[in-house]
Structure formats: C-alpha cells, structure tokens
C-alpha positions as CSV (number, residue, x, y, z in Angstrom):
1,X,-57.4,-25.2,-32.6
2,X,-60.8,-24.0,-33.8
3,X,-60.4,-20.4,-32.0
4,X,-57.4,-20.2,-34.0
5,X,-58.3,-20.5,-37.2
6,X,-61.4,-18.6,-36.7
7,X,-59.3,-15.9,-35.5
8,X,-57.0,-16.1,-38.6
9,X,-60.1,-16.4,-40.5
10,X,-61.0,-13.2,-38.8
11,X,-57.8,-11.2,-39.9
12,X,-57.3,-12.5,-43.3
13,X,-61.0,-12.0,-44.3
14,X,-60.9,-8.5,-43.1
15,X,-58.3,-7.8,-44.8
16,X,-59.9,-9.0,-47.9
17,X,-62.7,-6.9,-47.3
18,X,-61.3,-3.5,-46.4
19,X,-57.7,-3.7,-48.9
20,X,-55.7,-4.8,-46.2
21,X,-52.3,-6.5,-46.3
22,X,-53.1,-10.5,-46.6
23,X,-50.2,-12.0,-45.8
24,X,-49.3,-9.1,-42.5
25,X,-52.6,-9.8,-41.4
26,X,-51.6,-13.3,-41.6
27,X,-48.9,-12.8,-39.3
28,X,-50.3,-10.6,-36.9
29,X,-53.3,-13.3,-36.5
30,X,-50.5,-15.6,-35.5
31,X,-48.9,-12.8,-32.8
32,X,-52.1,-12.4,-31.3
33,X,-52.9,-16.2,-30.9
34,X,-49.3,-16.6,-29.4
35,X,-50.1,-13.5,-27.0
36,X,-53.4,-14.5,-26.0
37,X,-52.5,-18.1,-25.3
38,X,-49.7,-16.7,-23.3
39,X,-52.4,-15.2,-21.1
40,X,-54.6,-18.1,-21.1
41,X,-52.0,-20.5,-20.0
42,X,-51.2,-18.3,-17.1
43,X,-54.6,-17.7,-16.0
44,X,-55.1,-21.6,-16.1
45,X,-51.8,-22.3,-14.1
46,X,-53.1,-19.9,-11.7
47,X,-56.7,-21.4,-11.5
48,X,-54.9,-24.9,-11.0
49,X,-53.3,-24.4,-7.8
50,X,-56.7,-23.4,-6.2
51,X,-58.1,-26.7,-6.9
52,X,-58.4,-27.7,-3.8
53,X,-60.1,-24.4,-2.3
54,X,-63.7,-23.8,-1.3
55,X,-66.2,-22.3,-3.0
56,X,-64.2,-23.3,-6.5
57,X,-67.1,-22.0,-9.1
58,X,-66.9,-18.4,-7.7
59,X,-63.5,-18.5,-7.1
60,X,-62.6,-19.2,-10.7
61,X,-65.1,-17.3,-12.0
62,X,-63.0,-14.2,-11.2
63,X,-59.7,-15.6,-11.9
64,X,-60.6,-16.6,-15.6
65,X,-60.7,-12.6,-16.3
66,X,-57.6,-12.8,-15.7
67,X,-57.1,-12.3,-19.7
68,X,-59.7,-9.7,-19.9
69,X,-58.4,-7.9,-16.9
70,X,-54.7,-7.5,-18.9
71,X,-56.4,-6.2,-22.3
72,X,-58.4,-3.8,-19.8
73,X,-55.1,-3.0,-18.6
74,X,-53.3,-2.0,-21.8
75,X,-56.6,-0.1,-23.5
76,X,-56.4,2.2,-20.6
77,X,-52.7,2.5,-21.1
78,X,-53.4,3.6,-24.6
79,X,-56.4,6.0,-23.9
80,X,-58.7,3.8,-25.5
81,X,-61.7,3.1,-23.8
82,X,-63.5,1.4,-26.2
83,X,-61.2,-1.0,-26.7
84,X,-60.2,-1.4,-23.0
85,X,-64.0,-2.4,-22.7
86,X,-64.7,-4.6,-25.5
87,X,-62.5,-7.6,-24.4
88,X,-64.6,-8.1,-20.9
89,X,-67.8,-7.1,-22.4
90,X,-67.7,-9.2,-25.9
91,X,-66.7,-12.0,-23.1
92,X,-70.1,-11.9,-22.0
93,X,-71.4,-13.2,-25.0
94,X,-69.2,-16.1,-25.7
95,X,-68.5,-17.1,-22.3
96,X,-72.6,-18.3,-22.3
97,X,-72.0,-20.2,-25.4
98,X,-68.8,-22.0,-24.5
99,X,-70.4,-23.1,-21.0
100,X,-73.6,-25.0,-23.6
101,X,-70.5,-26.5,-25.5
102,X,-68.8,-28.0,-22.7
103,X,-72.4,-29.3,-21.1
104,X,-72.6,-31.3,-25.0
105,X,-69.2,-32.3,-24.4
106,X,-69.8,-33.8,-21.5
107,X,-73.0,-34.8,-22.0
108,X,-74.7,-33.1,-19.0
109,X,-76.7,-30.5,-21.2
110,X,-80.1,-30.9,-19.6
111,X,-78.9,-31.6,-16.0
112,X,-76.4,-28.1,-16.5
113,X,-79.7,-26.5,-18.0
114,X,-82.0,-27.6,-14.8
115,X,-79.2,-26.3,-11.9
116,X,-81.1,-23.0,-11.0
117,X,-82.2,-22.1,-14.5
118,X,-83.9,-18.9,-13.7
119,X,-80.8,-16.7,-12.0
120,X,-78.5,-18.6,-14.7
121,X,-80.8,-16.9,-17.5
122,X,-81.4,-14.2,-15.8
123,X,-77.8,-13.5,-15.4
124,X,-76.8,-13.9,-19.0
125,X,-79.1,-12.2,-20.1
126,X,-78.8,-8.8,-18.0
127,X,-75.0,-9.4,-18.5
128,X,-75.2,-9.5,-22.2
129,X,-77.9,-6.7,-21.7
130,X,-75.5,-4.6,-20.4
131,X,-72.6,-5.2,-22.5
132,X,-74.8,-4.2,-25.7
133,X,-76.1,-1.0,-24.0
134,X,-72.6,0.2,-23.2
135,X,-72.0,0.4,-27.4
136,X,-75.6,1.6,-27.6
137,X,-75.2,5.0,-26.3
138,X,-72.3,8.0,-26.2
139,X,-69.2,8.0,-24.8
140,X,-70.5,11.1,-22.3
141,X,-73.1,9.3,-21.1
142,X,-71.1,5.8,-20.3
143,X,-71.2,7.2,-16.3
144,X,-74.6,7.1,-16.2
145,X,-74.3,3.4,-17.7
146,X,-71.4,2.9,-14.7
147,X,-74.6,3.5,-12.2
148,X,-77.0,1.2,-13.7
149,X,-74.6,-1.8,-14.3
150,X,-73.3,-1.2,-11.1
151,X,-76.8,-1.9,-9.4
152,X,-77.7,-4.4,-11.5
153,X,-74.9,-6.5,-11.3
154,X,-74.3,-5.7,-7.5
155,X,-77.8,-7.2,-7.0
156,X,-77.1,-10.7,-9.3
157,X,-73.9,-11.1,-7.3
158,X,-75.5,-10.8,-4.1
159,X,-78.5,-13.1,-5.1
160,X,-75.8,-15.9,-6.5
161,X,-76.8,-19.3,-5.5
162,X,-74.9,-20.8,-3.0
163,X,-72.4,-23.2,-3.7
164,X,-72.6,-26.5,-1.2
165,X,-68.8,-28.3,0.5
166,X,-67.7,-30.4,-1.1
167,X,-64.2,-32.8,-1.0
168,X,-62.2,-32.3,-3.7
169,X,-61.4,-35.4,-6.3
170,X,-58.3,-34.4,-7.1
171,X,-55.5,-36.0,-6.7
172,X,-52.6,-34.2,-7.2
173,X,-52.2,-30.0,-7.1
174,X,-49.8,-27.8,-9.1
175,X,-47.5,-26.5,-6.8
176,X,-48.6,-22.8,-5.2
177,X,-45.1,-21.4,-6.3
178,X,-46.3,-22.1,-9.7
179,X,-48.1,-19.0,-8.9
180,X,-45.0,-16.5,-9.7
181,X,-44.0,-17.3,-12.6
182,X,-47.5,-17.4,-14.1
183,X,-47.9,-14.2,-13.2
184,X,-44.5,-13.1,-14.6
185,X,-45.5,-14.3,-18.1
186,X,-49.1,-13.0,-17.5
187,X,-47.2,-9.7,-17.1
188,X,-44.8,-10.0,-20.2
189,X,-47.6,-11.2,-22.3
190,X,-49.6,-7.9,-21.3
191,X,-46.8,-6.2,-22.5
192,X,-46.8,-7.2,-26.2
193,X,-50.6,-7.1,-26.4
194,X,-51.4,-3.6,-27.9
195,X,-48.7,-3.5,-29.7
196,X,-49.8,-6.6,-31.6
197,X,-53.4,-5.7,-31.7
198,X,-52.3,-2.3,-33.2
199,X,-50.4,-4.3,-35.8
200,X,-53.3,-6.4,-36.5
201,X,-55.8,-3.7,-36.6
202,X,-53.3,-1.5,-39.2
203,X,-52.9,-4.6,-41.5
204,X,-56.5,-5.9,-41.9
205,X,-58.1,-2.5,-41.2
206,X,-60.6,-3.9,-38.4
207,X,-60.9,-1.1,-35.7
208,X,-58.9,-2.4,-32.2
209,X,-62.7,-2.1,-30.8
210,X,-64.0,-4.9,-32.9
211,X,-61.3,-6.9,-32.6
212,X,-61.1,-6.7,-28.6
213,X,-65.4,-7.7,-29.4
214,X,-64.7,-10.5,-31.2
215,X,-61.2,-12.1,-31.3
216,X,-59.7,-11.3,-27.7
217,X,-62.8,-11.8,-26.3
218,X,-62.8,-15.3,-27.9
219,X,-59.2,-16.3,-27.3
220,X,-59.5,-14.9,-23.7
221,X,-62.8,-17.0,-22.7
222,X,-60.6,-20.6,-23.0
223,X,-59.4,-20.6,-19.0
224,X,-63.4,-20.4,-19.0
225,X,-64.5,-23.5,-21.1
226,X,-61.4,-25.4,-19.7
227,X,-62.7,-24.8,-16.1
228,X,-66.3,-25.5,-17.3
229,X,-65.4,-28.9,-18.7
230,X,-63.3,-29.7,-15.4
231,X,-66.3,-28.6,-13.4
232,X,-69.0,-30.5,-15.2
233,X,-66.5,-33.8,-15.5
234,X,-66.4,-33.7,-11.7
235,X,-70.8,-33.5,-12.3
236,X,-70.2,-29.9,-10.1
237,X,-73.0,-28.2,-12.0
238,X,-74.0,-25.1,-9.8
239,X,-69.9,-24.8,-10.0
240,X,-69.9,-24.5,-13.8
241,X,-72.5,-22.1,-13.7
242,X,-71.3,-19.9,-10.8
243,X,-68.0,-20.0,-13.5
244,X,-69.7,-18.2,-16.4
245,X,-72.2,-16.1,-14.2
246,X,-69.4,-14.6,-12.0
247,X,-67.4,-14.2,-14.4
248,X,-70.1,-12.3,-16.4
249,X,-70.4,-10.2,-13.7
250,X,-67.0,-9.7,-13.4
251,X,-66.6,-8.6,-16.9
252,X,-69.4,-5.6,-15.8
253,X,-67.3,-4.7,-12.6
254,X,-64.3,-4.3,-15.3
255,X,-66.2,-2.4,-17.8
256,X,-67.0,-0.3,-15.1
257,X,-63.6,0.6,-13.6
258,X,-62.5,1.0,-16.8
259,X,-65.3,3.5,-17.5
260,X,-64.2,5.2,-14.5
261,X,-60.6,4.8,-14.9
262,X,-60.7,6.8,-18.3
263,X,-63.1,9.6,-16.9
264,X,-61.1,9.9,-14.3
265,X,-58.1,10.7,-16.5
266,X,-59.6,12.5,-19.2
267,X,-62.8,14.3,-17.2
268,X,-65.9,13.2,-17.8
269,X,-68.4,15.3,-20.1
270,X,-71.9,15.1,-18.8
C-alpha cells in the first residue's frame, strides 16, 4: 500500500512539476500499479511452488526478476535500451533496502547483518556500482561496460556463500500446475506494460527511463521483500541474503543481455 501511493505520488507530482495532465497521470499511476502487481503476483505464485526445493535463497533470487526480466522484455521490443535497463538496474538499489526493512520487521536486523557481512556488502555495493556506471557513460561505450560487469559479477556469483540442507517447515505447497497459469498472466501483463508506461510517461512528462529507475523498479522488487520476510521468519538468514545478492547479480546478467540484445539489432558504434 505504501509503494502505491509513493508511486502515485510519483506521477501526480511530476506532473505538477513539468505541466503535465494531473488527473491522466492519476490514472495511468493506477494502470501501472494494476500491471505491475499483475507481474508480482505471478512471480510470487511461481516462487511458492518451489518451496520445498533446495538451495531456496539462490533459487528465488533469480525467479524474483521475473518482473524485471518482462519490462527488459518490452524495452527491447520498443528499441529502448535505456529503459529496458533501468527496471533491473534501479532494482539494485531498492532491492538492498527492502531486505534491512524486512530484517526490522522481523526483528533479526543484527543477526541478518552478521551472516557473511563482507560478500553481502561487497555485493551491494559492486551491484549498485555497476548499475550507476551503466548511466555514467555513453551509449557507444555500454559494451565495454557489458565486459566489466560481466567479470565482476561472474566472480561474486562464483564466490556466493554456500547455502547449508535444510528440511523445509512448510506445510502445505501450491500446487506445481499453478505454474501455467502464472505464467499466462505474467505473459498478458507484459503485454500492457509499455503501453501503459508510455501513457504515464506522456501524461506526467517523466522520461520512460526514470520511471523504469524509480517506479517499476520499486513495484517489481515486492516478490523480493515478500520472499525476504518468509526467509528471515523461517530464521534462514544466509537464504535472505543469497535472495537480494543473486538477484543483484541477476539484474547485471539482464542489463547485460539487454546491452547486447540492442547492439545486436541496431550495431554497436565503438
């Protein structure tokens, strides 16, 4: 509920600002919140019926980019690779901030901050590094950005603590059939998304780049803090933070197919 009126906060201030249209950019906060929650609750449907599989924290630290994967997806579609960028990479930054906000929640903050401290900070730091570089310097020289994010977060994936068996305390499972249709709304939900973001971005005059930054990346972090408060609930610390640090990676690996995705299409100009 917060996200969403930060979000419409977003929109309607923007518009404000830059002599938008109020009361569109009203509404088109309101498409993109029904969009993006869409996404989420596919991606979490999906990340339920793996409960019960090994290695859960790294597991579900790629399946939560499930949302950033789709607005990837569609900026590609659309040429855009700025925007098909900024969802994973503006990720980075909030994804951090939501796993501190579900260690207060549950009141594990200083026993989250202790599990292997040093590749945790490391990680978020040289993810959210990286995601500020890539805006830093020019388009024509994002491949050599593609090689150094590439090492770099080759090397913190490899170097990943690793995670110790343990029985699941679940009880019950969503069905693995529940699978399909997720993915089917996942799908139609992908479909609306630029469409709306356009919307949004002609009514409150906020480039599709900064929005992608701040609001998708926002909206498309929940599966992330839902997973992190299940995680530290069940007192699986090193799973929490193999949650945010994968997916951090994760968000690099999609910044960089997307980088090569686009140059691939369009030629690269080095």
């Amino acid at each position: 509920m917060i996200c969403w009126i930060l979000v419409i906060t977003f929109f309607c201030g923007c518009s404000l600002i830059f002599n938008g249209n109020f009361n569109q950019s009203f509404i088109a906060a309101g498409g993109v919140v029904l969009v993006m929650i869409l996404i989420g609750l596919s991606i979490e449907v999906i990340i339920e019926t793996l409960k019960d599989v090994r290695g859960l924290g790294t597991i579900t630290g790629f399946i939560t980019n499930g949302p950033e994967l789709v607005c990837l997806i569609v900026g590609l579609l659309v040429g855009d690779v700025l925007f098909a960028a900024s969802t994973p990479l503006g990720s980075n930054f909030m994804n951090p901030i939501l796993l501190i906000t579900a260690a207060l929640v549950c009141r594990v903050f200083l026993k989250t901050l202790k599990t292997n401290w040093r590749y945790s900070l490391t990680c978020i730091l040289l993810t959210a590094g990286l995601a500020v570089s890539f805006y830093a310097v020019p388009i024509h020289y994002h491949m050599f950005w593609v090689v150094i994010a590439l090492a770099v977060s080759g090397v913190l994936f490899i170097k990943r603590p690793p995670e110790e068996a343990e029985e699941s305390m679940e009880e019950e499972f969503i069905a693995k059939w529940s699978m399909i249709p997720a993915i089917v709304v996942l799908i139609f939900a992908g479909y609306f998304l630029d469409p709306v973001v356009s919307f949004a971005s002609q009514q409150c005059h906020a480039p599709k780049g900064v929005i992608g930054f701040f609001v998708l990346a926002t909206l498309s972090s929940w599966p992330e803090f839902k997973c992190c408060l299940a995680l530290l609930n069940r007192r699986k610390y090193l799973a929490a933070i193999l949650n945010i640090t994968v997916s951090n990676i994760t968000n690099i690996w999609l910044a960089i197919a997307g980088v090569a995705t686009y140059f691939f299409m369009t030629g690269p100009k080095i």
